[in-house]
Backbone as CSV, one residue per row, in Angstrom:
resi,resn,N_x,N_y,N_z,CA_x,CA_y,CA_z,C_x,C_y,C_z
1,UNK,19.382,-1.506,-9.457,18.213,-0.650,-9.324,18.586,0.827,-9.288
2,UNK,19.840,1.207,-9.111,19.834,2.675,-8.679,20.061,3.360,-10.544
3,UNK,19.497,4.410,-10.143,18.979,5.034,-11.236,17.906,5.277,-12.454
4,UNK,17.265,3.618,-11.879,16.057,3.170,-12.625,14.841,4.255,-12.765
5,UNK,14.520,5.026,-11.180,13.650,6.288,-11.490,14.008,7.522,-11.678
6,UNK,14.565,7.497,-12.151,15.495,8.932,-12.159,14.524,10.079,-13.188
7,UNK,14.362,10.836,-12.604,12.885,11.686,-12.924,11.633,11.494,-12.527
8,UNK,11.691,10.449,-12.208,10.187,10.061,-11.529,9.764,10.817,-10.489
9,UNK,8.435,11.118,-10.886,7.808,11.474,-9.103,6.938,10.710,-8.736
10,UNK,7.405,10.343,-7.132,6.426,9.482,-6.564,5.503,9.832,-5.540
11,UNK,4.505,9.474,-4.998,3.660,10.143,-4.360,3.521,8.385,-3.626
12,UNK,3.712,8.524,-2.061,3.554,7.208,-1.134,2.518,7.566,-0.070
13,UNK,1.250,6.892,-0.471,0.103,7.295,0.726,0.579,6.062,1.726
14,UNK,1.131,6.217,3.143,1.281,5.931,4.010,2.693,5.569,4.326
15,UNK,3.482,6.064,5.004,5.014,6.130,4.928,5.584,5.357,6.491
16,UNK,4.804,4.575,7.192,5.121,3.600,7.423,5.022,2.200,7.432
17,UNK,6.152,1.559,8.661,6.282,0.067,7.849,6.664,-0.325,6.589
18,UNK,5.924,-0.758,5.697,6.079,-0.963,4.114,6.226,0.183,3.408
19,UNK,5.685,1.241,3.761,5.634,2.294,3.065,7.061,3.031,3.325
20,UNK,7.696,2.811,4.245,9.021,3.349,4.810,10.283,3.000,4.150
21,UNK,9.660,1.508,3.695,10.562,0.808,3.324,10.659,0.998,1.489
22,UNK,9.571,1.301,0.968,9.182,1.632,-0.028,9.863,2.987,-0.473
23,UNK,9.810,3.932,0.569,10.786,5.386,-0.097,11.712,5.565,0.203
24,UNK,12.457,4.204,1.271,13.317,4.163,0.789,14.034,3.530,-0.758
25,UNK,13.530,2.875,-1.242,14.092,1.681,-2.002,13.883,3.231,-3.283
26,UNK,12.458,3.646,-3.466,12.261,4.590,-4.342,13.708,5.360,-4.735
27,UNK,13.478,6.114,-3.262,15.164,7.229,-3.106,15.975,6.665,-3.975
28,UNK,16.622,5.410,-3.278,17.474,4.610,-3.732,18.110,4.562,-4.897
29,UNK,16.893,4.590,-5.875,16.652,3.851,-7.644,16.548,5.447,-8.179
30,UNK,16.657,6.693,-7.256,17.055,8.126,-8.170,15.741,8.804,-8.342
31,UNK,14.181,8.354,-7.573,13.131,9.208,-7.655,13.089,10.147,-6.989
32,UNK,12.351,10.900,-6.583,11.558,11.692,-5.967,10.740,11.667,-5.127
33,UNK,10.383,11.520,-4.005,9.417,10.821,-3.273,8.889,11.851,-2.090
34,UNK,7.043,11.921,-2.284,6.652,12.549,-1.387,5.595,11.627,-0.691
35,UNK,5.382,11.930,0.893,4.906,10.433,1.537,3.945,11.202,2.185
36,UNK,2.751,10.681,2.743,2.367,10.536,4.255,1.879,10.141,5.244
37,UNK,1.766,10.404,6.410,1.712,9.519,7.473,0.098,9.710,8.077
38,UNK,-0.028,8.731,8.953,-0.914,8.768,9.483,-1.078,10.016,11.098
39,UNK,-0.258,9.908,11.944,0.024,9.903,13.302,1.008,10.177,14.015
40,UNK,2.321,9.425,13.416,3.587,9.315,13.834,4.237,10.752,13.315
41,UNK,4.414,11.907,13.619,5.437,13.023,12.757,6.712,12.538,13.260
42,UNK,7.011,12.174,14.417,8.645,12.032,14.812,9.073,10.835,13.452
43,UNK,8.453,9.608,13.525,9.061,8.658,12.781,8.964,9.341,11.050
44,UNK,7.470,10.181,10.836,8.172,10.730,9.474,9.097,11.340,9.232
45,UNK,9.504,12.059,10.424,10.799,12.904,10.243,11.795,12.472,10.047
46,UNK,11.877,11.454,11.019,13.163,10.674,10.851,13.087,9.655,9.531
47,UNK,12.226,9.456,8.610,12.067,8.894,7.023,12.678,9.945,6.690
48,UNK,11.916,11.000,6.215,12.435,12.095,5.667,14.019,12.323,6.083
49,UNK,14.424,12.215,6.763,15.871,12.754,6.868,16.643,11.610,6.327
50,UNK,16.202,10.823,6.379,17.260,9.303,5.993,17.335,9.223,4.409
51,UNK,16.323,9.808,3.897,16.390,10.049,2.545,17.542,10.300,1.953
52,UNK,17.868,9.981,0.565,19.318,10.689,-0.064,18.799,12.254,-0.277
53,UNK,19.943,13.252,0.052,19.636,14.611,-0.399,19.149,14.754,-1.622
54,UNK,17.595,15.504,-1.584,16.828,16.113,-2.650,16.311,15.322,-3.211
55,UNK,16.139,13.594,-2.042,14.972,12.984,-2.878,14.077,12.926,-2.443
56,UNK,13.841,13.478,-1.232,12.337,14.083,-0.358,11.960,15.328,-0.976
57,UNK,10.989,15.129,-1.087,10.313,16.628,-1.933,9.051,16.833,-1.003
58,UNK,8.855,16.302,0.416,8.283,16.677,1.295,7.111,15.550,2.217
59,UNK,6.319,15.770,3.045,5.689,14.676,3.399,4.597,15.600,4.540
60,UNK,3.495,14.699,4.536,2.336,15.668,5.439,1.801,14.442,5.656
61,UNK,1.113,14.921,7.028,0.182,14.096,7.839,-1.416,14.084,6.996
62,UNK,-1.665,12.842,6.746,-3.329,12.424,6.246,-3.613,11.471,6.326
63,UNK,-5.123,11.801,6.528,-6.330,10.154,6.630,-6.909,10.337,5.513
64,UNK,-6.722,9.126,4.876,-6.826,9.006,3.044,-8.285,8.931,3.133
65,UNK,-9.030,8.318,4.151,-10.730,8.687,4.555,-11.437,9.986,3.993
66,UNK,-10.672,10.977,4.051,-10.754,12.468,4.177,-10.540,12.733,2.021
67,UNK,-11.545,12.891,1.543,-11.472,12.517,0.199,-11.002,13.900,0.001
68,UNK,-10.887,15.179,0.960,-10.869,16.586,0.553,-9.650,16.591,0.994
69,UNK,-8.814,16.178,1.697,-7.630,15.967,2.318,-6.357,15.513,1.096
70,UNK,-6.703,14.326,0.876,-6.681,13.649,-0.168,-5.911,14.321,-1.665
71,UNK,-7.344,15.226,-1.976,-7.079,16.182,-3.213,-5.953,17.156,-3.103
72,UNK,-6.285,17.804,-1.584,-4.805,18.353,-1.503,-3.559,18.105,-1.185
73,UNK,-3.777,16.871,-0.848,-2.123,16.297,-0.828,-1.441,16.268,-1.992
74,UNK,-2.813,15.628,-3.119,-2.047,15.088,-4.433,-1.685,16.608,-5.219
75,UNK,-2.370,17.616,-4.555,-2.267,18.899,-5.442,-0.614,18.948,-5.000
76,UNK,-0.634,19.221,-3.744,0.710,19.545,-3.112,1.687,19.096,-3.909
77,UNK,1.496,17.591,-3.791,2.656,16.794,-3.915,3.023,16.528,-5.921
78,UNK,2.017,17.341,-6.357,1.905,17.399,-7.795,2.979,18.591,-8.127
79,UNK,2.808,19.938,-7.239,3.435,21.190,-6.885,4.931,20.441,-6.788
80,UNK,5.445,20.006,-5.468,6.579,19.909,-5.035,7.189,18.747,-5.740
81,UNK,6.692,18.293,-6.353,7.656,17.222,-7.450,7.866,17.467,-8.902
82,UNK,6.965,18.630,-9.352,6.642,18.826,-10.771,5.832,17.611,-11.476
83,UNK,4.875,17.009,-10.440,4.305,15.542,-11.426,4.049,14.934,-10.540
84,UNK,3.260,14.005,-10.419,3.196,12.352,-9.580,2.964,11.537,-10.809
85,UNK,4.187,11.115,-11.617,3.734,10.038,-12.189,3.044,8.612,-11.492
86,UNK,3.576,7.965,-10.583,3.451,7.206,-9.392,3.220,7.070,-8.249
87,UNK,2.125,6.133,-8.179,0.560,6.627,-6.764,1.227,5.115,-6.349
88,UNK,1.771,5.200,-4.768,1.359,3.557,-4.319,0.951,3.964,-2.600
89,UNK,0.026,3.154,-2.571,-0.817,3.289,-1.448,-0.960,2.291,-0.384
90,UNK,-0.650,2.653,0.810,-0.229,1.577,1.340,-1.476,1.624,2.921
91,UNK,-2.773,1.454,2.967,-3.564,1.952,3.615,-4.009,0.558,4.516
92,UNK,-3.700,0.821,6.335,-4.415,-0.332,6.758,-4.823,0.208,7.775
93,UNK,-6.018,-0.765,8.454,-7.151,-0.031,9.771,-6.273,-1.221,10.724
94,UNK,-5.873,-0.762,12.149,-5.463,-1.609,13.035,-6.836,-1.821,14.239
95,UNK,-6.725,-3.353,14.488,-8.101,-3.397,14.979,-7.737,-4.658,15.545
96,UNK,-8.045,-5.264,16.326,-8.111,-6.645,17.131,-8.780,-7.726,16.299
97,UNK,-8.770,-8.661,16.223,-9.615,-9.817,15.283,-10.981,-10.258,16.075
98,UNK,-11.658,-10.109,15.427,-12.898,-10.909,16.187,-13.878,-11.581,14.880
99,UNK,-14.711,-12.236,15.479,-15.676,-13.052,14.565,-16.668,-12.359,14.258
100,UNK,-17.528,-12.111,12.885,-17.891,-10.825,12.322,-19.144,-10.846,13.087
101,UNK,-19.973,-11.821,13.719,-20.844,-11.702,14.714,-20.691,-10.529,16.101
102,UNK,-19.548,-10.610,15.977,-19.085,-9.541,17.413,-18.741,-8.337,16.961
103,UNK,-18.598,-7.903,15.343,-18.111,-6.728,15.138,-18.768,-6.425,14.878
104,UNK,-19.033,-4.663,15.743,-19.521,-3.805,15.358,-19.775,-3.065,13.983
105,UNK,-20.838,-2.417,13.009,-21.409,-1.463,12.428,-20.315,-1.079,12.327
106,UNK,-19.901,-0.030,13.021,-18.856,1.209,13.349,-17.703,0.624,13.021
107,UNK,-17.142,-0.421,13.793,-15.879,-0.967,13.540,-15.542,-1.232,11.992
108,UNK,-17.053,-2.031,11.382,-16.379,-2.714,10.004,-16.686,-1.438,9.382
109,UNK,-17.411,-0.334,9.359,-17.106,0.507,8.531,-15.700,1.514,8.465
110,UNK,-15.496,1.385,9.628,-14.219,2.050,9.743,-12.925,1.632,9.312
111,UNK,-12.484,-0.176,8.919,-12.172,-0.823,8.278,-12.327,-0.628,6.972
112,UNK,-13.582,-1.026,6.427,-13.627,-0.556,4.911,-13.422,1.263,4.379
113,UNK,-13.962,2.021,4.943,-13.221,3.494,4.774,-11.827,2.810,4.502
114,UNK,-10.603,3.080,5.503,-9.929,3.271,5.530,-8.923,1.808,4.240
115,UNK,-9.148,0.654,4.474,-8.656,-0.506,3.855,-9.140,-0.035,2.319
116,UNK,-10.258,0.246,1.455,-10.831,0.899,0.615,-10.878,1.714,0.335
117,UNK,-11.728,3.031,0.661,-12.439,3.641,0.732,-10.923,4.721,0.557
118,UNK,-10.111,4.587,1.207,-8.622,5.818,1.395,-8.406,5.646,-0.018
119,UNK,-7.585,3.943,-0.300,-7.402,4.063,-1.619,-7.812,4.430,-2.519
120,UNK,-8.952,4.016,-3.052,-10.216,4.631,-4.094,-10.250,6.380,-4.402
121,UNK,-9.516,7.064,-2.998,-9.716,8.270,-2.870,-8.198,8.825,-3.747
122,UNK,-7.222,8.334,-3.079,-5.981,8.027,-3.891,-5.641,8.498,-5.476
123,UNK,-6.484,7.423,-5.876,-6.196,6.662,-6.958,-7.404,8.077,-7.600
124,UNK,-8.529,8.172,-7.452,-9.596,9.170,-7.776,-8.696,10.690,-8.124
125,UNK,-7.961,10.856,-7.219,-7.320,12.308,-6.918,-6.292,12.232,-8.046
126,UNK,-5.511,11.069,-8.038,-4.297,10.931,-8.641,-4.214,10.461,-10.349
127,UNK,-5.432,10.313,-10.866,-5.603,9.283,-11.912,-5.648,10.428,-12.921
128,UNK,-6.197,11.312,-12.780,-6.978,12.477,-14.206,-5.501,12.654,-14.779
129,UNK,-4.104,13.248,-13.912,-3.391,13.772,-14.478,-2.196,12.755,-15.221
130,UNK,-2.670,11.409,-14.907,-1.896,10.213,-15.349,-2.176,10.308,-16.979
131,UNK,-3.820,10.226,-17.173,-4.336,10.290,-18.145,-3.768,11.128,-18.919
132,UNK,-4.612,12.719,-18.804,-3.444,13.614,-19.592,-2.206,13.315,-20.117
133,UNK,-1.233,12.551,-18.830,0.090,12.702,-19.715,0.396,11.314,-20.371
134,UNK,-0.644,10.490,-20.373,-0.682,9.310,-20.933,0.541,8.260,-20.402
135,UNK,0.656,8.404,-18.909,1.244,7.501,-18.364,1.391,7.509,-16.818
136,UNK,1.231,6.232,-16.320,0.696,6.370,-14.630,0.954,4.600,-14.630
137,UNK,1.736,4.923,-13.080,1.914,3.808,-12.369,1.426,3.768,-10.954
138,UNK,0.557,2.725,-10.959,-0.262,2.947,-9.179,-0.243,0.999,-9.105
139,UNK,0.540,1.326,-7.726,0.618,0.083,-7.005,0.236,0.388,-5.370
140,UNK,-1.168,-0.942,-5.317,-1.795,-0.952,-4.032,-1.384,-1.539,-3.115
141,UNK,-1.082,-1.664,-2.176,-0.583,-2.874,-1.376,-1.962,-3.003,-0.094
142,UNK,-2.548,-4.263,-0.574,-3.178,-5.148,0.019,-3.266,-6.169,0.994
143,UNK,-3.140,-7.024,0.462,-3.621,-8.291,2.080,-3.730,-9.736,1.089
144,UNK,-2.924,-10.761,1.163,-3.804,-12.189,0.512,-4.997,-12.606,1.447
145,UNK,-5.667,-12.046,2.611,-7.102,-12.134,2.706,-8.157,-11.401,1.791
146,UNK,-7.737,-10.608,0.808,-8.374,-10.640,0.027,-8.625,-11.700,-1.038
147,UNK,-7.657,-12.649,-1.305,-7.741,-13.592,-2.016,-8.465,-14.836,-1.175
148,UNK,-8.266,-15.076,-0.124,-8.203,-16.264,0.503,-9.598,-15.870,1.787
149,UNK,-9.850,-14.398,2.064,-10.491,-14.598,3.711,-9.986,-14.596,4.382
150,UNK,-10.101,-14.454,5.689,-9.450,-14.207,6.867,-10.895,-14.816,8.043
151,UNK,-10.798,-15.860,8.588,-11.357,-15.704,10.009,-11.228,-14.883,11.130
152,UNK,-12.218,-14.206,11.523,-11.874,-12.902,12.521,-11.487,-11.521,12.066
153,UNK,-11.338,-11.778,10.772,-10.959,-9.977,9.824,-11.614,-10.159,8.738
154,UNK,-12.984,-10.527,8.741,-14.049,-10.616,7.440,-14.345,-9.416,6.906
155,UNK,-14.478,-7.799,7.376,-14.538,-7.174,6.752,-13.334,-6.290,6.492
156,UNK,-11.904,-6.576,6.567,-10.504,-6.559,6.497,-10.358,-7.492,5.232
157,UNK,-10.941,-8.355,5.178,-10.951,-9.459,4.176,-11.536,-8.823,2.871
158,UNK,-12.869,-8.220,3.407,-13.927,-7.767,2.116,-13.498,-6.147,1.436
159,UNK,-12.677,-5.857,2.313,-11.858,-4.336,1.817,-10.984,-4.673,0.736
160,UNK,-9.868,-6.015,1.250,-8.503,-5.991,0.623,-9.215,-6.748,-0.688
161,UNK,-10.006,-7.696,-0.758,-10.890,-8.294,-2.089,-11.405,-7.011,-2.931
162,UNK,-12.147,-6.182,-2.444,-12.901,-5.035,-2.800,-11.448,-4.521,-3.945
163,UNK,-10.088,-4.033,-3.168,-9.379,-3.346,-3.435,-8.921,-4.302,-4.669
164,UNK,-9.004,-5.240,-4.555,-8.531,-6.086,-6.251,-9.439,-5.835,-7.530
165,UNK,-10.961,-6.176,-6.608,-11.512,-6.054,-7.813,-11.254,-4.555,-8.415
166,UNK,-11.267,-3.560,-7.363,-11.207,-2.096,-7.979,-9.723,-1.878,-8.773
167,UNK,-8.924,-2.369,-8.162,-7.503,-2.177,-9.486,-7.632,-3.339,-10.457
168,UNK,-8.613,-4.091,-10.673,-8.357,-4.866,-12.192,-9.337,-3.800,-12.605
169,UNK,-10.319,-3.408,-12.363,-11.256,-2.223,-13.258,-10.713,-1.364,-13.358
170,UNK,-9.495,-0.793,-12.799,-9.216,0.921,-12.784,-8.204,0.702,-14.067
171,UNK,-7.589,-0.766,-14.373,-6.752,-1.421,-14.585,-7.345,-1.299,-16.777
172,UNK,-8.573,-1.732,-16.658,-9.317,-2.195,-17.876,-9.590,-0.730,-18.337
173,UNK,-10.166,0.246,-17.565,-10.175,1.505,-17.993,-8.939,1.971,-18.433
174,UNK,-7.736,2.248,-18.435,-6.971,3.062,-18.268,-5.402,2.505,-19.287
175,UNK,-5.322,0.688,-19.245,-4.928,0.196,-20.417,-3.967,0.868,-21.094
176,UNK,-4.895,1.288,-21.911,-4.485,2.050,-23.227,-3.806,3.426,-23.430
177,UNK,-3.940,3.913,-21.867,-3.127,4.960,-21.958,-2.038,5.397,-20.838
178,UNK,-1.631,3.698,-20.976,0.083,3.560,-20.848,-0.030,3.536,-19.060
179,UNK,-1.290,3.085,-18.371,-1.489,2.877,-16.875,-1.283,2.000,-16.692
180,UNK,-0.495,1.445,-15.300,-0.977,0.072,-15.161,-1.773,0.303,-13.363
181,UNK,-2.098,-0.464,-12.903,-2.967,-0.636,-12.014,-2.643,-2.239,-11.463
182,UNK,-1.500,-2.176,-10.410,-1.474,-3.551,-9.448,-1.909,-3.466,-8.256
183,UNK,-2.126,-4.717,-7.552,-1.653,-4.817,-6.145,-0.952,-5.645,-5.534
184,UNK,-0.042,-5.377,-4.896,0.944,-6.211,-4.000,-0.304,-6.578,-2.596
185,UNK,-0.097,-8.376,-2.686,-0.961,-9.065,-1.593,0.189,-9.485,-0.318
186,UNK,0.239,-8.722,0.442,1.664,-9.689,1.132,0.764,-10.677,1.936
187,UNK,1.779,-11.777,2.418,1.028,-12.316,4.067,2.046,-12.035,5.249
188,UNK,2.261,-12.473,5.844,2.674,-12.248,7.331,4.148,-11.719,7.529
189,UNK,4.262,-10.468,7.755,5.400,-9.690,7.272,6.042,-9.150,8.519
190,UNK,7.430,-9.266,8.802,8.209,-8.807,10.106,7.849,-7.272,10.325
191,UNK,6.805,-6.860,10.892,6.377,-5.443,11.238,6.404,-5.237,12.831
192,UNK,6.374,-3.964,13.318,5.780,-4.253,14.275,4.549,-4.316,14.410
193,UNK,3.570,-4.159,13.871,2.242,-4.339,13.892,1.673,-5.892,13.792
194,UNK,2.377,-7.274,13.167,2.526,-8.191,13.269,2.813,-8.871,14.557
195,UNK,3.841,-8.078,14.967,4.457,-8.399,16.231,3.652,-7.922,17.453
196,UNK,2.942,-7.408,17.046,1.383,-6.963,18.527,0.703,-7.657,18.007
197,UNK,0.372,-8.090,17.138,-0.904,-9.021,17.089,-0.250,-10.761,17.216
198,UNK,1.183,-11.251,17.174,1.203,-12.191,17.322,1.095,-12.509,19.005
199,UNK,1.346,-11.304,19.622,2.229,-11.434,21.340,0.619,-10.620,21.957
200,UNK,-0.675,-10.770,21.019,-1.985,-10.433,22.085,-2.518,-11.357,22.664
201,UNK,-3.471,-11.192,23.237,-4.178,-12.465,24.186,-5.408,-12.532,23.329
202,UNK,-6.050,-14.006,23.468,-7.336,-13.829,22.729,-7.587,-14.450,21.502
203,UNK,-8.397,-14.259,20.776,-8.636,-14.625,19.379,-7.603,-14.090,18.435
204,UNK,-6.974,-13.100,18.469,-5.890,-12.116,17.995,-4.652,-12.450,17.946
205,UNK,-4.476,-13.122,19.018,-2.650,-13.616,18.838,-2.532,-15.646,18.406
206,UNK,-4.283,-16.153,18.728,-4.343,-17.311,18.364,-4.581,-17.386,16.941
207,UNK,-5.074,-16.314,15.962,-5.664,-16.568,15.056,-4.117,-16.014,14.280
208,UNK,-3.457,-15.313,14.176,-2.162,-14.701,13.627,-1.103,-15.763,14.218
209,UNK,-0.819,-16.064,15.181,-0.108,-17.002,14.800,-0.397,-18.507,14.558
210,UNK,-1.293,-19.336,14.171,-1.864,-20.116,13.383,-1.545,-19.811,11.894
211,UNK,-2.159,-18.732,11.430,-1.808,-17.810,10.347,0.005,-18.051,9.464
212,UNK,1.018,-17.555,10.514,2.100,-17.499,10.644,2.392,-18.785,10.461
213,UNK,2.438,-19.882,11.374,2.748,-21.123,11.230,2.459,-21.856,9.712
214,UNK,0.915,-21.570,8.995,0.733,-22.141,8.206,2.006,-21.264,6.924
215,UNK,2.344,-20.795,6.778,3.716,-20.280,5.611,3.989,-21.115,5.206
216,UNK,4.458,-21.621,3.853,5.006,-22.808,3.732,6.301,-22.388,3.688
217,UNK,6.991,-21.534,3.499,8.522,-20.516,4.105,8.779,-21.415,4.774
218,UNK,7.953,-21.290,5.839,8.491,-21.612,7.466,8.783,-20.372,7.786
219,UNK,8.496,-18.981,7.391,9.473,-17.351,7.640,8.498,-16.484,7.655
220,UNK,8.761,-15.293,8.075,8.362,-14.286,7.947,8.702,-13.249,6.878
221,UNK,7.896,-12.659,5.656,8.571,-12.312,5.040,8.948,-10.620,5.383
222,UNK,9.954,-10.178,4.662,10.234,-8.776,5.342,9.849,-8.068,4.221
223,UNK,10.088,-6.447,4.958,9.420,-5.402,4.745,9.976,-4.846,2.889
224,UNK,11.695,-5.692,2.939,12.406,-5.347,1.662,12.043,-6.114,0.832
225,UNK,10.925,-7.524,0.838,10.884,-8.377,-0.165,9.447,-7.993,-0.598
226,UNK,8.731,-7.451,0.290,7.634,-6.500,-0.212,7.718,-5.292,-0.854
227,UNK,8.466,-4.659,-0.304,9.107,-3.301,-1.281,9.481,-3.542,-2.633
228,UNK,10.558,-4.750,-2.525,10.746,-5.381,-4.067,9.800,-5.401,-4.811
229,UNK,8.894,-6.070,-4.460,7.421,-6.689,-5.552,6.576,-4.785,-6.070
230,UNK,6.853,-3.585,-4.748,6.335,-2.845,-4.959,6.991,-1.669,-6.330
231,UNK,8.518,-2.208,-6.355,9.288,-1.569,-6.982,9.495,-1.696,-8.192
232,UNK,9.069,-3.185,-8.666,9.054,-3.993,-10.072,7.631,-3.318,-10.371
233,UNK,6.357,-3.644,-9.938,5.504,-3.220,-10.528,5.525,-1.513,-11.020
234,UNK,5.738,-0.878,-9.817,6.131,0.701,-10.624,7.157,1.058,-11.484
235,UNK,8.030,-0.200,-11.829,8.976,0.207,-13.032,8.632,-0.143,-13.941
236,UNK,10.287,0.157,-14.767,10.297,-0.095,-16.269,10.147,-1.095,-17.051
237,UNK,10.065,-2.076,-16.199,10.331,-3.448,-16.637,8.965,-4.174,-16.840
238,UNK,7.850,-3.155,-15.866,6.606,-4.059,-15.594,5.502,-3.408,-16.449
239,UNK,5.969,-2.796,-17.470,5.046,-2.167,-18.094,3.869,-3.050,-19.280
240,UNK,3.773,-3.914,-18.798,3.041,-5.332,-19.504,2.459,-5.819,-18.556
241,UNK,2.400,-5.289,-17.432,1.810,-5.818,-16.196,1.136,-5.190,-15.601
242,UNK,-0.366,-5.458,-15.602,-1.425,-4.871,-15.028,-2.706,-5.650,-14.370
243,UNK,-3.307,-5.141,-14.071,-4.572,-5.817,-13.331,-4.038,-6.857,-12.389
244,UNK,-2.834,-7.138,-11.793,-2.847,-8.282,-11.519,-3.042,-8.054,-9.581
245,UNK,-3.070,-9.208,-9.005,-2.934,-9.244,-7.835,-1.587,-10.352,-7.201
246,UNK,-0.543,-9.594,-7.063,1.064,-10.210,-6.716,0.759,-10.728,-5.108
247,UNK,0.952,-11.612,-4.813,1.292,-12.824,-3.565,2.355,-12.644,-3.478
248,UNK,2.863,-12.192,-2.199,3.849,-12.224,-1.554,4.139,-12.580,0.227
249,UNK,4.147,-14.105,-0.248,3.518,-14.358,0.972,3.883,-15.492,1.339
250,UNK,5.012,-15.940,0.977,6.171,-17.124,1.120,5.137,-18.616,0.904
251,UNK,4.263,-18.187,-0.309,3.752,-19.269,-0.576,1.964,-19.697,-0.022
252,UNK,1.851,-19.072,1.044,0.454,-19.045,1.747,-0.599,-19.127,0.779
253,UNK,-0.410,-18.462,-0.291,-1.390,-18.169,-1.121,-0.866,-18.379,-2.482
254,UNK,-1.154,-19.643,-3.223,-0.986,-20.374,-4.485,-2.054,-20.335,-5.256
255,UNK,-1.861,-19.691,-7.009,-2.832,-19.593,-7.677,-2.243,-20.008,-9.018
């Protein structure tokens, strides 16, 4: 892999967890990579520094919600790379599980904003100048409850579905001028965010690890075998590959 992006600029909406793991692997393969975070500045910092020299081309705090936010990141990060050929977006709402009878208005919209609604903004900001140069790689990373549902994360469910159907359309538009448009579906992935929802009390740690158990793995998959799937689709190799929705999910989800 190393040298595979070499000129590339990448642009990573959300730079942890998967996304961490993602610029790194980017770095790695000789891109360019500008990220950002939600919340955390210490842990971006410490991304950013772990980087190989001069393959951070910078990183800022944003809520992809923020569609004006958004525009100027991608301006920025258009500035400090000379380009974003490559948009991957890695957007999730953390929230307790409950049964959609108990969730709030507020809650599931705040879910879909952010599970949706960030990406869409993303991809909106980032797409015109793909066009122009007649080539763009955008990989989403999703959820196989979009494929499958989720009990207790129904509108977590109806975001990460939402987010498929919207990259096979962004996918049919864009075709022809050398775009592709995936999403990586993982299931139950060694995070720590996994790891609070398996060790909660409640519907939340019964319903995730049920979840977990059913794998046909028997494993948890990690953060580098998701990065993988994220790294093939934004390369050279996957340029015949579009619209699709990638399972990565030690089997959970068979199609």
């Amino acid at each position: 892999m190393n040298g595979s992006f070499g000129g590339r600029g990448v642009l990573v909406i959300g730079g942890g967890g998967i996304g961490s793991q993602v610029c790194r692997d980017l770095a790695a393969a000789g891109a360019r990579v500008y990220f950002t975070y939600f919340s955390n500045a210490a842990t971006a910092a410490e991304l950013a520094a772990a980087l190989p020299a001069g393959s951070c081309a910078g990183y800022a705090a944003l809520d992809a919600t923020d569609d004006a936010a958004v525009e100027h990141v991608v301006a920025t990060a258009t500035r400090e790379l000379g380009g974003v050929d490559t948009l991957v977006v890695t957007a999730g709402h953390r929230h307790p599980l409950a049964l959609f009878q108990e969730t709030t208005a507020a809650t599931a919209a705040g879910i879909l904003n952010t599970e949706l609604g960030g990406p869409m903004n993303a991809v909106r900001a980032a797409l015109p100048a793909m066009v122009a140069a007649g080539f763009g790689r955008i990989v989403l990373v999703g959820s196989d409850s979009g494929k499958t549902g989720s009990v207790g994360d129904a509108a977590s469910a109806a975001a990460r579905g939402g987010l498929i159907a919207f990259a096979k359309s962004i996918a049919r538009e864009n075709a022809a001028a050398d775009i592709t448009v995936n999403v990586v579906c993982p299931g139950p992935t060694d995070t720590d965010l996994l790891a609070g929802m398996t060790a909660a009390e409640g519907l939340t740690g019964k319903l995730m690890n049920a979840v977990v158990r059913a794998v046909p793995k028997r494993r948890l998959g990690s953060v580098a075998e998701i990065s993988g799937a994220v790294i093939y689709l934004a390369g050279a190799d996957a340029g015949f590959v579009t619209g699709q929705a990638v399972s990565v999910s030690g089997g959970l989800t068979m199609q």
